[in-house]
C-alpha positions in Angstrom: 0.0 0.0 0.0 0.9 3.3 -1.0 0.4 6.0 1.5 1.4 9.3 1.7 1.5 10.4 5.1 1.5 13.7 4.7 -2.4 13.4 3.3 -5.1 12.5 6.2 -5.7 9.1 6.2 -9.7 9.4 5.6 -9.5 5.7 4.0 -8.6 4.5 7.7 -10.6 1.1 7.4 -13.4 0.3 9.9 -13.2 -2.4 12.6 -13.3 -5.3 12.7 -10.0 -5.9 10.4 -10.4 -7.7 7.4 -7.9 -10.4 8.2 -7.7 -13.5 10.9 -5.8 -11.9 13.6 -6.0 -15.5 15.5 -2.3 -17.0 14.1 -0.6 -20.0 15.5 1.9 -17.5 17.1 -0.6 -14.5 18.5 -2.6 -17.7 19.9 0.7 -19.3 22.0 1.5 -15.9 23.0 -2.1 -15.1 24.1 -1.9 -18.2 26.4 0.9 -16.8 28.3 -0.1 -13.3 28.2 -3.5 -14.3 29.8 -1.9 -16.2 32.4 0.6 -13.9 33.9 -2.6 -11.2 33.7 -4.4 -13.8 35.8 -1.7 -14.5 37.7 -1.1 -10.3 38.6 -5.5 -10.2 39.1 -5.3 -12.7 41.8 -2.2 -11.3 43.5 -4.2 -7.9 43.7 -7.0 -9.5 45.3 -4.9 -10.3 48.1 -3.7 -6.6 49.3 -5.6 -5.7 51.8 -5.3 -1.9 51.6 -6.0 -1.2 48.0 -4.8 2.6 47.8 -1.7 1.4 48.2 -1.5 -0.5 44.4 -3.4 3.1 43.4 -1.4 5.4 44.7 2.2 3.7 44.1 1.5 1.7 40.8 -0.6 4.0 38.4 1.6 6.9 39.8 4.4 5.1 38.1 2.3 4.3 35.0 1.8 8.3 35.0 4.8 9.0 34.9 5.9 6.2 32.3 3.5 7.5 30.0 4.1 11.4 30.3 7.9 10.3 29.6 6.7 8.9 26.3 5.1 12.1 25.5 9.0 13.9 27.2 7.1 15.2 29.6 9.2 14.3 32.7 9.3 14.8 36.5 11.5 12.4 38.7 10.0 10.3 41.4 10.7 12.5 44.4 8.3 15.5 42.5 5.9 13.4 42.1 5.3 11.6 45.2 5.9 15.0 47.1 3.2 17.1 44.7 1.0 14.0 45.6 1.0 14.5 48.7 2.0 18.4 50.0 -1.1 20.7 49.8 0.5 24.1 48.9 4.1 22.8 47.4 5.0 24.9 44.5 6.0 22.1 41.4 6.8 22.4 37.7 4.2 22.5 35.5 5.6 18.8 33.8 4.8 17.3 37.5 1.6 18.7 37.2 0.5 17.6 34.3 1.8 14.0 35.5 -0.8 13.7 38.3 -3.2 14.6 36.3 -2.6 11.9 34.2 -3.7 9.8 37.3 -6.4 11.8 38.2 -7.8 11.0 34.4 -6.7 7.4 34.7 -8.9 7.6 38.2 -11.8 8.9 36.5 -12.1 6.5 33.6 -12.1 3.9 36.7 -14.5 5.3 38.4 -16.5 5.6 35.2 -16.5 1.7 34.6 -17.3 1.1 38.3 -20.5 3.2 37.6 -21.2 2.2 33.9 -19.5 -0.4 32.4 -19.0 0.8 29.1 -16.2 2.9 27.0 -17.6 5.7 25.0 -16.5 8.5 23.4 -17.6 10.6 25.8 -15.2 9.1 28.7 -12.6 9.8 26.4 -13.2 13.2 25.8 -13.2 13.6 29.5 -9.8 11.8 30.0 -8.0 14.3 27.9 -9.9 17.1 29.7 -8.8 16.4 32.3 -5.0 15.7 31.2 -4.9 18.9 29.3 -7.1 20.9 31.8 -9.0 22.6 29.0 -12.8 21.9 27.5 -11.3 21.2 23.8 -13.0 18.0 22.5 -12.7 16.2 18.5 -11.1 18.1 17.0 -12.8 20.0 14.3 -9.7 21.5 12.5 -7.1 20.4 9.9 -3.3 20.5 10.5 -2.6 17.6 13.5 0.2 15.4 12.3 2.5 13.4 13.8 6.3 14.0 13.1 9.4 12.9 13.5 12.3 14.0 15.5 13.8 15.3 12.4 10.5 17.3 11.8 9.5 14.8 9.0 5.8 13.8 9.0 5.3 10.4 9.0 1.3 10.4 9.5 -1.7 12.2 9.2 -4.8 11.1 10.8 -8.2 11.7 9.2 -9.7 15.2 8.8 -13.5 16.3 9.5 -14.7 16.1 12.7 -18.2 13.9 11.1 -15.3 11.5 10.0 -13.4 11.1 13.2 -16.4 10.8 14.8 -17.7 8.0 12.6 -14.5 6.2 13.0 -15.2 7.0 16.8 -18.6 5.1 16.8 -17.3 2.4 14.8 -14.1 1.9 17.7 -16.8 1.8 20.2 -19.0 -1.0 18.6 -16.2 -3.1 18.2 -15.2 -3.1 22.1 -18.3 -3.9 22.6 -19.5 -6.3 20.5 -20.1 -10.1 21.5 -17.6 -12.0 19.4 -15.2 -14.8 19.9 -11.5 -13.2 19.1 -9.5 -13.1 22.7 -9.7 -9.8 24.6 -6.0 -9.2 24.6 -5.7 -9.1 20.8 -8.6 -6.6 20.8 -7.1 -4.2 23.5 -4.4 -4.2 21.0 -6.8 -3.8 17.8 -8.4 -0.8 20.2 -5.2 0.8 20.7 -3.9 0.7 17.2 -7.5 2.1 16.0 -7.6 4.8 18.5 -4.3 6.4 17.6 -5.0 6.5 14.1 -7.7 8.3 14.9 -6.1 10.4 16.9 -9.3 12.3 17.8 -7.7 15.1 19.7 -5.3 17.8 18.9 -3.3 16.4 21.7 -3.2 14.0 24.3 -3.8 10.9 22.5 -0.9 9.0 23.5 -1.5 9.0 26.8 -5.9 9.0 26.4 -4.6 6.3 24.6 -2.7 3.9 26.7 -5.5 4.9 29.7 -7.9 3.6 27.2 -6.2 0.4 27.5 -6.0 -0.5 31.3 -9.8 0.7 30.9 -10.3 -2.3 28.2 -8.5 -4.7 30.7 -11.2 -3.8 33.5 -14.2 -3.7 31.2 -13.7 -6.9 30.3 -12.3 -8.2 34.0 -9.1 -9.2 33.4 -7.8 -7.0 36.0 -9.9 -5.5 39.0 -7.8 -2.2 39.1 -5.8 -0.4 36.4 -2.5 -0.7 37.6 -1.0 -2.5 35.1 2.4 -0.5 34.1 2.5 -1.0 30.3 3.9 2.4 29.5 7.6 1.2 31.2 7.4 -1.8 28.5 6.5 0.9 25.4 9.6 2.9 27.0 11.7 0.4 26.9 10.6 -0.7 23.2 9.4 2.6 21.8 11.1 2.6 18.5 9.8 -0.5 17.9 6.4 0.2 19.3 5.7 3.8 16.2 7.6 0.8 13.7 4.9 -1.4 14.3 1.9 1.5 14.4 3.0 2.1 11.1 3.0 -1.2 10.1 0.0 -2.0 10.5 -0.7 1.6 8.6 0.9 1.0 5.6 0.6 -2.7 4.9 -2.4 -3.9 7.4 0.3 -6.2 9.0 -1.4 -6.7 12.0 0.6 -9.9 13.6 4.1 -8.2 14.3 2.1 -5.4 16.3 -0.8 -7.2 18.5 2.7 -9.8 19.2 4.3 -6.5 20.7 1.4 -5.8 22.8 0.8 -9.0 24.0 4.4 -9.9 25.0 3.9 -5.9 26.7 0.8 -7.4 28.6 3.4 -10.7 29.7 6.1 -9.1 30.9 4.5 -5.6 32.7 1.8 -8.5 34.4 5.4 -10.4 35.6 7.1 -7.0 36.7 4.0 -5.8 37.8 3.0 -9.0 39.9 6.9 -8.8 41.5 7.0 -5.1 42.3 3.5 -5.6 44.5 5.0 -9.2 46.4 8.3 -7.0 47.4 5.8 -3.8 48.5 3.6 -6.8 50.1 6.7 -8.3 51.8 8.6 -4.8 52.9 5.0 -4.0 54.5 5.4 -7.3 56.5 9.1 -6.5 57.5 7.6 -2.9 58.7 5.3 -4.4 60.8 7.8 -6.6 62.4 10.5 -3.7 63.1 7.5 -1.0 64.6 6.0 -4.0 66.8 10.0 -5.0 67.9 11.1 -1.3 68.4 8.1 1.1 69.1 5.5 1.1 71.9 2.4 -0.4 72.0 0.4 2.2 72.2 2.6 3.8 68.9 2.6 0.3 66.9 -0.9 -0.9 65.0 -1.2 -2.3 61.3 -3.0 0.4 60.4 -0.6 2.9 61.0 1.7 0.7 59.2 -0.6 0.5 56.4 -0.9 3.9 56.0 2.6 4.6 55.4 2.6 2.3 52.1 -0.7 4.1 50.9 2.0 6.4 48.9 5.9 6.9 49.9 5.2 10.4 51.7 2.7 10.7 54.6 1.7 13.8 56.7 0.1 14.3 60.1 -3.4 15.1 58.3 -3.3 11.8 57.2 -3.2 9.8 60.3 -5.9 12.1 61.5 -8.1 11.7 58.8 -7.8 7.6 58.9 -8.6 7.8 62.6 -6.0 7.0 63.8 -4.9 9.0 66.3 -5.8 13.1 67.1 -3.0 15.7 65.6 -0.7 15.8 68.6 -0.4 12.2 68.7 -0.4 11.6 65.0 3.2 13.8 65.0 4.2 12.1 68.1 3.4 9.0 66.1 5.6 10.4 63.1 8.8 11.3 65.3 8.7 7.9 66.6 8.8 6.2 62.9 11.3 8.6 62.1 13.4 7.8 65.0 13.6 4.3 64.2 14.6 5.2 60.7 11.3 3.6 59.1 10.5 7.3 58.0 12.5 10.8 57.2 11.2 13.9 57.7 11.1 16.8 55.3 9.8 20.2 55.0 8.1 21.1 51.9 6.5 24.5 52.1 4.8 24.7 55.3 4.6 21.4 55.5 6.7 18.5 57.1 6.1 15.7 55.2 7.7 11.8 56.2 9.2 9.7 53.4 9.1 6.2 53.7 12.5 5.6 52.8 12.7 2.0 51.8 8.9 2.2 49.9 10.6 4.8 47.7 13.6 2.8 46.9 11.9 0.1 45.9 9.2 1.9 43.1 12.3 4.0 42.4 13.8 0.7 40.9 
């Protein structure tokens, strides 16, 4: 196929591909694939205090995907601007948690309908971009190279793209036999060759995605971290987009995005045992080294809800009024469980060891 990307690509076909997308190879890798997603579902249902796969995982898929997009904030920003109230942080970390705070909402969307729409995804990127701009209705998006070259053009005409739109959504609903995991990865490749926004799509995109894996209740929560395996493999990941583009060669790519779904489950599924197990080894040094009347597994707990915790936030779980709470602080801190900063007005306590390990 011939295709000039610097023309919109209005001929974008409609789903469901014409081809068999089942081969001998996307089949073998689908077993595996599901499996380690299985594997990663199950191990989630066994944390007892959810927020803390929400707040550590998905802030890490954040800021995996921003970096795709070079926007990029290290670790310490992040966790800090999550936390402090009145912190003053660059607008790149900014725009990071809001990437959560839209990966939230399309969760909390599903929980209270369980449908994808165009309309959720017009209010992710609202809320990643912080403006009201919806499909876009203009010509002149393309996507370019590092050298400036265009190497695609998505379609023109907002009737189109929302066609195209309607067409993506009937597809990830429909009741067919092909294997969820090879259509998350039909869904993604369709969406960004939309590319229904003027920007954004990338990461409305890869939201989109832990979404799909919900939906259909192959995972409970979004955290799976695919964006660290599309870092890791981004040339490859725009070769295989175009692909798909120029030749309809759809095996090489939904093989990428499967073996993505594999190895983020495994990482994933690892990163939560060692949180799981360093929570464990807390509980054991607080119980051998504090008080009793300092010590409980909810305090504990707590302190792996995110790496940074504040006074408020021992108040606000109940567990203990605001002179005890910092009491409670200075006595983590003195064991060397926590260390204290000051942000702003605030003095914020780092869980040292939590942060090492989603630093990794």
């Amino acid at each position: 196929m011939s295709l000039n990307p610097t023309q919109p690509y209005n001929e974008l076909p409609l789903l469901p591909p014409k081809v068999d997308l089942e081969s001998k190879a996307v089949l073998r890798k689908t077993i595996s694939a599901s499996r380690a997603l299985a594997e990663l579902k199950g191990l989630g249902q066994t944390i007892p205090e959810q927020a803390i796969l929400v707040n550590s995982v998905i802030l890490q898929e954040a800021k995996a995907s921003s970096e795709i997009e070079n926007i990029i904030t290290t670790n310490d920003k992040l966790f800090q601007a999550f936390t402090a109230k009145n912190g003053r942080f660059d607008p790149a970390t900014k725009e990071v948690l809001r990437y959560r705070e839209a990966l939230w909402l399309g969760f909390d969307e599903l929980r209270n309908r369980k449908v994808l729409t165009t309309n959720v995804f017009v209010r992710i990127v609202q809320t990643i971009r912080q403006n009201r701009a919806g499909i876009r209705d203009v010509p002149g998006t393309a996507l370019q190279a590092p050298n400036g070259k265009i190497i695609y053009t998505p379609p023109e005409g907002k009737a189109l793209i929302q066609d195209r739109l309607r067409n993506l959504e009937d597809y990830i609903h429909a009741k067919d036999n092909v294997d969820p995991l090879i259509k998350m990865a039909v869904v993604h490749y369709q969406f960004e060759a939309i590319h229904p926004f003027s920007d954004g799509n990338g990461r409305t995109g890869r939201i989109i995605n832990s979404m799909f894996l919900v939906l259909k209740d192959l995972l409970e929560l979004p955290v799976l971290y695919l964006s660290k395996y599309i870092i890791e493999h981004k040339t490859e990941y725009y070769q295989l987009l175009r692909l798909v583009t120029e030749d309809h060669d759809w095996e090489p790519w939904i093989l990428y995005m499967l073996d993505a779904v594999e190895q983020t489950a495994v990482f994933t599924r690892k990163k939560i045992i060692a949180i799981r197990n360093l929570m464990l080894e807390t509980m054991e040094l607080a119980r051998g080294k504090l008080p009793r009347r300092v010590y409980s597994k909810e305090l504990i707990e707590l302190l792996f809800r995110q790496p940074y915790t504040k006074v408020k936030f021992l108040v606000d779980a109940n567990i203990a009024e605001r002179k005890t709470a910092a009491e409670y602080l200075k006595q983590l801190e003195s064991i060397e469980i926590l260390q204290r900063r000051r942000i702003g007005r605030e003095a914020l306590y780092l869980n040292t060891k939590l942060y090492e390990l989603l630093a990794q």
